[in-house]
Structures are given as C-alpha cells and as structure tokens.
One Martini backbone bead per residue (centre of mass of N, CA, C, O) as a GRO file, in nm:
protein
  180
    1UNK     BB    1  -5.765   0.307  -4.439
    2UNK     BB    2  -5.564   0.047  -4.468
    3UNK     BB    3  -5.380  -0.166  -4.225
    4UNK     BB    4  -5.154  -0.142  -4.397
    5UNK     BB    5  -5.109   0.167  -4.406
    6UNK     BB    6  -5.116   0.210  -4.152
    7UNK     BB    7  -4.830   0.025  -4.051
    8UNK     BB    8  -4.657   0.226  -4.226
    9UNK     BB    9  -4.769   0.503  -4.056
   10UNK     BB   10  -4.664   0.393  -3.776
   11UNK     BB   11  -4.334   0.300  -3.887
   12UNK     BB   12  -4.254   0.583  -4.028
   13UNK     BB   13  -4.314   0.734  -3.692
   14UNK     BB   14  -4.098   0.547  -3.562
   15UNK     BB   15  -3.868   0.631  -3.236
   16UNK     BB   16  -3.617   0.415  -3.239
   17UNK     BB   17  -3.350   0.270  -3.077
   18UNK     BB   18  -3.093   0.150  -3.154
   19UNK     BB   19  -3.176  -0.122  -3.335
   20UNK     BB   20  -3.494  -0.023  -3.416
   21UNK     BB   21  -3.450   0.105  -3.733
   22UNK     BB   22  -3.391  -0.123  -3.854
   23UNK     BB   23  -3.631  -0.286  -3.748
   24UNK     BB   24  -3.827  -0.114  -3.967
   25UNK     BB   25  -3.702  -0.147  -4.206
   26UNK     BB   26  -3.799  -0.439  -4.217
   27UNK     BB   27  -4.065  -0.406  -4.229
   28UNK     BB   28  -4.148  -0.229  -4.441
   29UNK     BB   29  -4.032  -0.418  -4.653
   30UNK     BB   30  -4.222  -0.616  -4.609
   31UNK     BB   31  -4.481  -0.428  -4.664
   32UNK     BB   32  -4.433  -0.354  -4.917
   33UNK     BB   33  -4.342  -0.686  -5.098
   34UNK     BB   34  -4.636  -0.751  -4.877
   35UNK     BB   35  -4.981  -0.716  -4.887
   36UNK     BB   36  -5.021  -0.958  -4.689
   37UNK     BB   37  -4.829  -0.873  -4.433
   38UNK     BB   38  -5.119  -0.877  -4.198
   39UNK     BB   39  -5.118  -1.196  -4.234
   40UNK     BB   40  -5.115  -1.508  -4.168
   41UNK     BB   41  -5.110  -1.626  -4.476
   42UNK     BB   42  -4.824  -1.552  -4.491
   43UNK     BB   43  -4.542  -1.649  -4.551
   44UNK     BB   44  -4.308  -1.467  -4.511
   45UNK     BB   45  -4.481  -1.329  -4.297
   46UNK     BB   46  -4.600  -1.105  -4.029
   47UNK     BB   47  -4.790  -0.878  -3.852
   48UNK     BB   48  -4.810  -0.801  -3.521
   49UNK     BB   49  -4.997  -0.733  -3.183
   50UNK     BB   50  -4.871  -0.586  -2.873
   51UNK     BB   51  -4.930  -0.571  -2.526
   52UNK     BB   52  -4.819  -0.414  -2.218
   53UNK     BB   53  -4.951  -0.450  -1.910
   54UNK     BB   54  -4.957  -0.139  -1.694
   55UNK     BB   55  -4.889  -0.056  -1.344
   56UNK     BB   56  -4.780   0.217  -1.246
   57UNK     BB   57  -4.829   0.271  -0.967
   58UNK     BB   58  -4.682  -0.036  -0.894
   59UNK     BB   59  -4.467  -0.118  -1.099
   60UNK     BB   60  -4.630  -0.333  -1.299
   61UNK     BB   61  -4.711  -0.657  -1.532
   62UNK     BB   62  -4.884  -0.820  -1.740
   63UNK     BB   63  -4.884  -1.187  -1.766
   64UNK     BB   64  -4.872  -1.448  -1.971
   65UNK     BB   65  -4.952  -1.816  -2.013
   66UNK     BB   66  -4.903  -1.928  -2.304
   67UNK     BB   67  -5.023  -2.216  -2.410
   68UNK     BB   68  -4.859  -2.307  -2.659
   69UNK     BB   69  -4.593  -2.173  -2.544
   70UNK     BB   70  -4.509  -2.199  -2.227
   71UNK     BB   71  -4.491  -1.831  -2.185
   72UNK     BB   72  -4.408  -1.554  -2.100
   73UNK     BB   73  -4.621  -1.297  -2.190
   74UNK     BB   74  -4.762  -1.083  -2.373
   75UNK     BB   75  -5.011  -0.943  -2.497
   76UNK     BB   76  -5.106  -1.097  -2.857
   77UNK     BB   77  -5.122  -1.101  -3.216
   78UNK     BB   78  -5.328  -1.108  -3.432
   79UNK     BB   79  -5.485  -0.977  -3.708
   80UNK     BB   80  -5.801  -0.810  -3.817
   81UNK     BB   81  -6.012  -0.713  -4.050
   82UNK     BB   82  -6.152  -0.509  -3.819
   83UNK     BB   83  -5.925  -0.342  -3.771
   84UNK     BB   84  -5.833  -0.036  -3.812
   85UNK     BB   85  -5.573  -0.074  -3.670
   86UNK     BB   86  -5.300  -0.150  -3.483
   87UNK     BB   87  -5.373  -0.044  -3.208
   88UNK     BB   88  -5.660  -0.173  -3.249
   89UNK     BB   89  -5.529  -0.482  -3.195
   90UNK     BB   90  -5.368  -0.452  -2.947
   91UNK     BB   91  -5.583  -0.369  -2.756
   92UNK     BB   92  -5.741  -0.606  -2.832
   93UNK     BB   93  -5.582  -0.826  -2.728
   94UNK     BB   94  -5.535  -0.721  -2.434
   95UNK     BB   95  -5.820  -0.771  -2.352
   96UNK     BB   96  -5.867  -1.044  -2.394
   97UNK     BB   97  -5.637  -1.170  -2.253
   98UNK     BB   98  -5.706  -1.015  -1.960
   99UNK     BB   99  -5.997  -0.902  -1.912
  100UNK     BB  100  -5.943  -0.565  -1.922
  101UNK     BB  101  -6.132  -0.293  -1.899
  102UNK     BB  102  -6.020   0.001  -2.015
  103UNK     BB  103  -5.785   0.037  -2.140
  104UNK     BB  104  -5.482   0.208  -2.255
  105UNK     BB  105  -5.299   0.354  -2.462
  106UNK     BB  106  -5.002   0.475  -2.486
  107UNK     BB  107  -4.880   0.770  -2.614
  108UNK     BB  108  -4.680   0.714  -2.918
  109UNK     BB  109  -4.710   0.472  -2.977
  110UNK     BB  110  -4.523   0.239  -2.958
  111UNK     BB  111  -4.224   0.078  -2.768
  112UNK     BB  112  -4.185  -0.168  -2.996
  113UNK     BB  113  -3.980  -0.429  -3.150
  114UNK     BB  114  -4.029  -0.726  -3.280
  115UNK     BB  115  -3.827  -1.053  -3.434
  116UNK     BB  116  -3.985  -1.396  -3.471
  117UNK     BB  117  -3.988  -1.683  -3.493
  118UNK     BB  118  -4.162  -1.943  -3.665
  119UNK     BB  119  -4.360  -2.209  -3.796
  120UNK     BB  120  -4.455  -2.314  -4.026
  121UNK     BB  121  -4.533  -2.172  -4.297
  122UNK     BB  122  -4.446  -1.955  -4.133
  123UNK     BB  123  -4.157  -1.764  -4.024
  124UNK     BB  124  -4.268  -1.455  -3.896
  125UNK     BB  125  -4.282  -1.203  -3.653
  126UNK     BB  126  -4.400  -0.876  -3.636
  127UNK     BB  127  -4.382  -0.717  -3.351
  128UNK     BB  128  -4.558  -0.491  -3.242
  129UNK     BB  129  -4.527  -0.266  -2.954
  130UNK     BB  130  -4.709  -0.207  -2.645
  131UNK     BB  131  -4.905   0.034  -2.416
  132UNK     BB  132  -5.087  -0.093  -2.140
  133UNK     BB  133  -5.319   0.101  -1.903
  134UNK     BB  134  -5.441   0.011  -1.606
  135UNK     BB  135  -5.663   0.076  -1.424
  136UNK     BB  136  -5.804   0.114  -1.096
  137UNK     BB  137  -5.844  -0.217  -0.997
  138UNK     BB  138  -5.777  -0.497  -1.243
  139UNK     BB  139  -5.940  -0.748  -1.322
  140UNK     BB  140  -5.888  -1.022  -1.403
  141UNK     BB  141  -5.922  -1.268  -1.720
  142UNK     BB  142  -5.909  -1.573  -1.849
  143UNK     BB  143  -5.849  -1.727  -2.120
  144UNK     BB  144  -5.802  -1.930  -2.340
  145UNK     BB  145  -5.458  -1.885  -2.438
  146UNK     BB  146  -5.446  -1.932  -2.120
  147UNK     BB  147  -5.332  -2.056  -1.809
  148UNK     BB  148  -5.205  -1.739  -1.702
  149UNK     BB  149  -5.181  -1.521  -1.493
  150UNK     BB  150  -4.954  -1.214  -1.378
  151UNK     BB  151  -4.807  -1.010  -1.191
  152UNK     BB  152  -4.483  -0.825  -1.228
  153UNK     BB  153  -4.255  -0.704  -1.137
  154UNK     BB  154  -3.986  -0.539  -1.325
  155UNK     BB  155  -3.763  -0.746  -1.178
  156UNK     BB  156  -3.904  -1.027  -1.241
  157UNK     BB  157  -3.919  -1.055  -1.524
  158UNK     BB  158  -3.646  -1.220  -1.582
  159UNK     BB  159  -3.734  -1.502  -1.449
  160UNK     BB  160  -4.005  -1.520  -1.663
  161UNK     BB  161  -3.857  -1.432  -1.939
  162UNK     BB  162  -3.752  -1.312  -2.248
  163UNK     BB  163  -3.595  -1.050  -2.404
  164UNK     BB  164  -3.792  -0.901  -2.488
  165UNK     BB  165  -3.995  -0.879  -2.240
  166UNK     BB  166  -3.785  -0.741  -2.103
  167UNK     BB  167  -3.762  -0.494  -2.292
  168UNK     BB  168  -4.023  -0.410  -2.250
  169UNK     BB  169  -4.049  -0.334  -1.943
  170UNK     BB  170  -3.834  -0.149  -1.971
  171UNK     BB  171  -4.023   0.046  -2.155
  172UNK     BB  172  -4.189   0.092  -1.903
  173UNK     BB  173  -4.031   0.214  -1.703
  174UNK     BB  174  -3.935   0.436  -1.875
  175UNK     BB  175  -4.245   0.534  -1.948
  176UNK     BB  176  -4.343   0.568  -1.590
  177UNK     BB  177  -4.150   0.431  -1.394
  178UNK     BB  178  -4.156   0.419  -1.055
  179UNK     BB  179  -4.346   0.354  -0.824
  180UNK     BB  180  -4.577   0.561  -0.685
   0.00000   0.00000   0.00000
C-alpha cells in the first residue's frame, strides 16, 4: 500500500468530532485531486505529520521551540518517502525531534486535524495529529530544527502556543486524563 492509500484509509476510518469531519473531507478531497498530495512538492498543499508527546504520569506534554518559525510546536513534519504509513513518518518525526527512544503511539488512529496556512509556493499545510506516549524517565535531546526543547503541564501550554497546539493538548488530557 502507497502512502497516499494508507493517508486515505487513515482519514476515511478517523472519527473526529466538532469541526473535524468537514476538515477531514477537505483532506480527502485534497488527495483525491493530487496524487502527489503527500510530498512538499505539491503547490497545492500537502499532508504532514505531528505528534504530541505527553508524560500521561505527570500529565504535561512536550513542545518544541521551532527554530524556523520561533514558535512552540509539537514535533512533526513532512512525510518522507521511506515511511510506510502516515502514524510511522509521525512516530519517526517525533522521536528525531524531541530525541526520545522508545516513543509509542496513543492506538486508535489520530487525535486531530489541523488545516493551515503555509508560505508559497506551497500554500497549505494539512497537519494529520497524533498523540505519541514518552517512556518512564524521557530524557530529550534538541534537534537542529528546535532552539529548546520543554515539558509544560496542560494548563500551561496556552501561555506558550496558538490555539491548534492548545486544541491538541486539550486532546491529550482527554485521552489521558489528569496526572496520575
């Protein structure tokens, strides 16, 4: 199965609520219409990949500062040919930029969709989400495209990111709950 199939049957069985079903048919159409609608090459936009890493025990999770965009992030990025699936360019996304061995993934598919606005020549951004689960005892390590790295309890993260990221944490405390 190509990257683009497994995207499609990622987003065609993803069981997202509010605003979320509209914005994953706007993914679909958008793969549908561009076969190449998995690569940055696409002027169109394209799909990426992020996860959210959360300490479930401490119930906080880990932001990036974005060196490009000096802004707090989850990891996450483009996908890359070598991925076989959309949760695996996630997974490997997260682990290269938080430096975390052992990551897993939250089952059950994404947690979130984010749609946003990118420089051309590419012009959006169709962010799949996900929720990427740190060992006992995580020791980061700063990648070259972070300036820092940072845990912040849930209630914190809206002092420090846009409301995307706080969308996504608010997604991490309900699948996780509070610290345990």
């Amino acid at each position: 199965m190509s990257l683009h199939d497994d995207a499609a049957l990622v987003l065609k069985e993803y069981q997202g609520s509010g605003d979320q079903p509209e914005l994953c048919q706007v993914f679909l159409d958008h793969l549908a219409a561009h076969p190449d609608g998995m690569w940055k090459a696409c002027g169109a936009g394209h799909l990426t990949a992020s996860a959210l890493v959360v300490d479930p025990e401490r119930g906080r999770v880990l932001l990036t500062l974005h060196r490009k965009l000096g802004m707090w992030l989850q990891m996450g990025g483009h996908c890359e040919p070598g991925d076989p699936t959309l949760a695996a360019a996630a997974l490997r996304e997260a682990t290269e930029e938080s430096g975390v061995p052992g990551l897993t993934l939250r089952p059950g598919g994404p947690a979130r969709l984010d749609r946003h606005p990118i420089p051309a020549p590419c012009h959006w951004h169709l962010d799949v989400q996900y929720l990427a689960v740190a060992p006992p005892g995580a020791v980061t390590a700063i990648s070259d495209e972070s300036l820092d790295l940072r845990w912040f309890g849930y209630d914190e993260v809206a002092e420090v990111a846009d409301a995307s990221v706080v969308r996504l944490a608010e997604a991490a405390r309900a699948a996780f709950g509070p610290a345990r």
